[in-house]
C-alpha positions as CSV (number, residue, x, y, z in Angstrom):
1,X,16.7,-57.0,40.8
2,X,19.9,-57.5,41.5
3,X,22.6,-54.4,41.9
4,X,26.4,-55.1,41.5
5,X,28.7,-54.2,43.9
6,X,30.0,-51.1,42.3
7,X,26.4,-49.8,41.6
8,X,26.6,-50.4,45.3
9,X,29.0,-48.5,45.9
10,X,28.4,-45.3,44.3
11,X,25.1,-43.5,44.5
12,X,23.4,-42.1,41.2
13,X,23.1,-38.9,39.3
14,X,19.8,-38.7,39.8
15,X,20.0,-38.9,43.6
16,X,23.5,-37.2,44.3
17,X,23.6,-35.1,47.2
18,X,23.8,-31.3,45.8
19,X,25.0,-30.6,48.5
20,X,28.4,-31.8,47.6
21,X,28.1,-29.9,44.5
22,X,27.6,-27.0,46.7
23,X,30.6,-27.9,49.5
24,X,32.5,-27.8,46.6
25,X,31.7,-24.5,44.7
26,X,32.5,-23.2,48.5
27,X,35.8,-24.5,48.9
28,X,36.7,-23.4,44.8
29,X,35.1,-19.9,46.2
30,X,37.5,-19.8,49.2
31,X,40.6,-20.4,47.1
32,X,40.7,-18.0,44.5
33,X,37.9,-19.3,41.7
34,X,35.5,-17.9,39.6
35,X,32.7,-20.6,39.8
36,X,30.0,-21.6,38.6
37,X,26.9,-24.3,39.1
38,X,25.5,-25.8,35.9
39,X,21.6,-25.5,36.3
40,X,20.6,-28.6,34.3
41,X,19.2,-32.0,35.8
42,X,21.6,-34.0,34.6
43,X,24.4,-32.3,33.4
44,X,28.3,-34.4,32.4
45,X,30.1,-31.6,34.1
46,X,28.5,-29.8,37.3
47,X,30.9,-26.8,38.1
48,X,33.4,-24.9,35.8
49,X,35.6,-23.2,37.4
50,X,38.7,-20.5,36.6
51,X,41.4,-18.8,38.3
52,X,43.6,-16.9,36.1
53,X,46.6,-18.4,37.8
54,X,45.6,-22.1,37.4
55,X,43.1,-21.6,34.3
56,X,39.9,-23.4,33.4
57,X,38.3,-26.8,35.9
58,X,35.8,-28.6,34.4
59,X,34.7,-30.6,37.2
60,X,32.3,-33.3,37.9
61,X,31.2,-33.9,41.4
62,X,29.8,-37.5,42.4
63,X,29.4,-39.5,46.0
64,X,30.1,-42.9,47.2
65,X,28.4,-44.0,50.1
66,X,31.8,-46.2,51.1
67,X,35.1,-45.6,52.0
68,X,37.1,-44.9,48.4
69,X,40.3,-46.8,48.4
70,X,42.2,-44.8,45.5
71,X,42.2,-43.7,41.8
72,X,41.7,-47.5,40.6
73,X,39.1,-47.7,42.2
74,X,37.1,-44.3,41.3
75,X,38.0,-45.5,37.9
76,X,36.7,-48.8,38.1
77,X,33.1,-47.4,40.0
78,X,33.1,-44.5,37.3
79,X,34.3,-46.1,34.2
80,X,31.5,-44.4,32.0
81,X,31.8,-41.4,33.6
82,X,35.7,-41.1,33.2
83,X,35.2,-42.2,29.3
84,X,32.6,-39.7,28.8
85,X,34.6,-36.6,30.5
86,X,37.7,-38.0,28.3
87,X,35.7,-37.1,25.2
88,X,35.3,-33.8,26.3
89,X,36.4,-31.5,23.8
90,X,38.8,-28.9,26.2
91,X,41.6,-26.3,25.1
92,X,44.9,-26.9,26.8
93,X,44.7,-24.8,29.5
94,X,41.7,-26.7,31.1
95,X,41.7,-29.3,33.4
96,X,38.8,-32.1,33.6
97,X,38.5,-33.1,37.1
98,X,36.1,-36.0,38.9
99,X,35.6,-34.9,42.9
100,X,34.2,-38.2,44.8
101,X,32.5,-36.4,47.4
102,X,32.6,-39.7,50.9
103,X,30.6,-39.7,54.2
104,X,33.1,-41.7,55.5
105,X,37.0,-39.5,54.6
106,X,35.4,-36.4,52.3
107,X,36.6,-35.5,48.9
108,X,39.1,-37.1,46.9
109,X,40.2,-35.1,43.8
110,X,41.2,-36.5,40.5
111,X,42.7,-35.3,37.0
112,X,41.2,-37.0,34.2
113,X,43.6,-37.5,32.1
114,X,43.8,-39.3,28.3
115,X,45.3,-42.5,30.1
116,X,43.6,-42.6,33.3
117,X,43.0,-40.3,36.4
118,X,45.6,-39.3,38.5
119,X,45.3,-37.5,42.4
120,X,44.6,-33.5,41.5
121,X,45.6,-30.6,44.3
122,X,43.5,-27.6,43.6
């Protein structure tokens, strides 16, 4: 079977590394955050995170095995996932985030927003 290019480019759920879920728990650790892993196989959102100066993260963690070449392209290799983490019901003081973990430059952060994603600083 063939696999397309951005299937290529982006590795599964199933077989994401956790431990760029857990790289990433770290770093929210070291800055401030109350965080926490979700514990489920398969979950839409892997960490949720709050600092009472920032508020609520709801953040999905994914990898790419290649080199990610900005948001428009995270959006076009995550499409579903970015439609999916839009319909998330949130108050207004959360943030919905999607953190593209890459062997190749590291993490590259990024707000979901209603029209898009945009580059997130946390």
């Amino acid at each position: 079977m063939m696999m397309s290019e951005a299937a290529a480019d982006r590795r599964p759920d199933r077989t994401r590394a956790k431990g760029a879920e857990y790289e990433a728990l770290g770093y929210l650790l070291s800055r401030g955050y109350l965080a926490i892993r979700a514990g489920v196989s398969s979950p839409l959102v892997h960490l949720v995170a709050m600092n009472p100066a920032r508020g609520a993260l709801l953040i999905r963690v994914v990898a790419a095995r290649r080199a990610i070449h900005g948001a428009s392209h995270v959006a076009a290799l995550w499409r579903e996932d970015i439609d999916r983490l839009r319909s998330l019901p949130v108050p207004a003081y959360c943030e919905i985030h999607l953190w593209v973990y890459t062997d190749r430059k590291g993490w590259h952060r990024y707000q979901v927003l209603a029209g898009g994603i945009a580059e997130a600083e946390v």
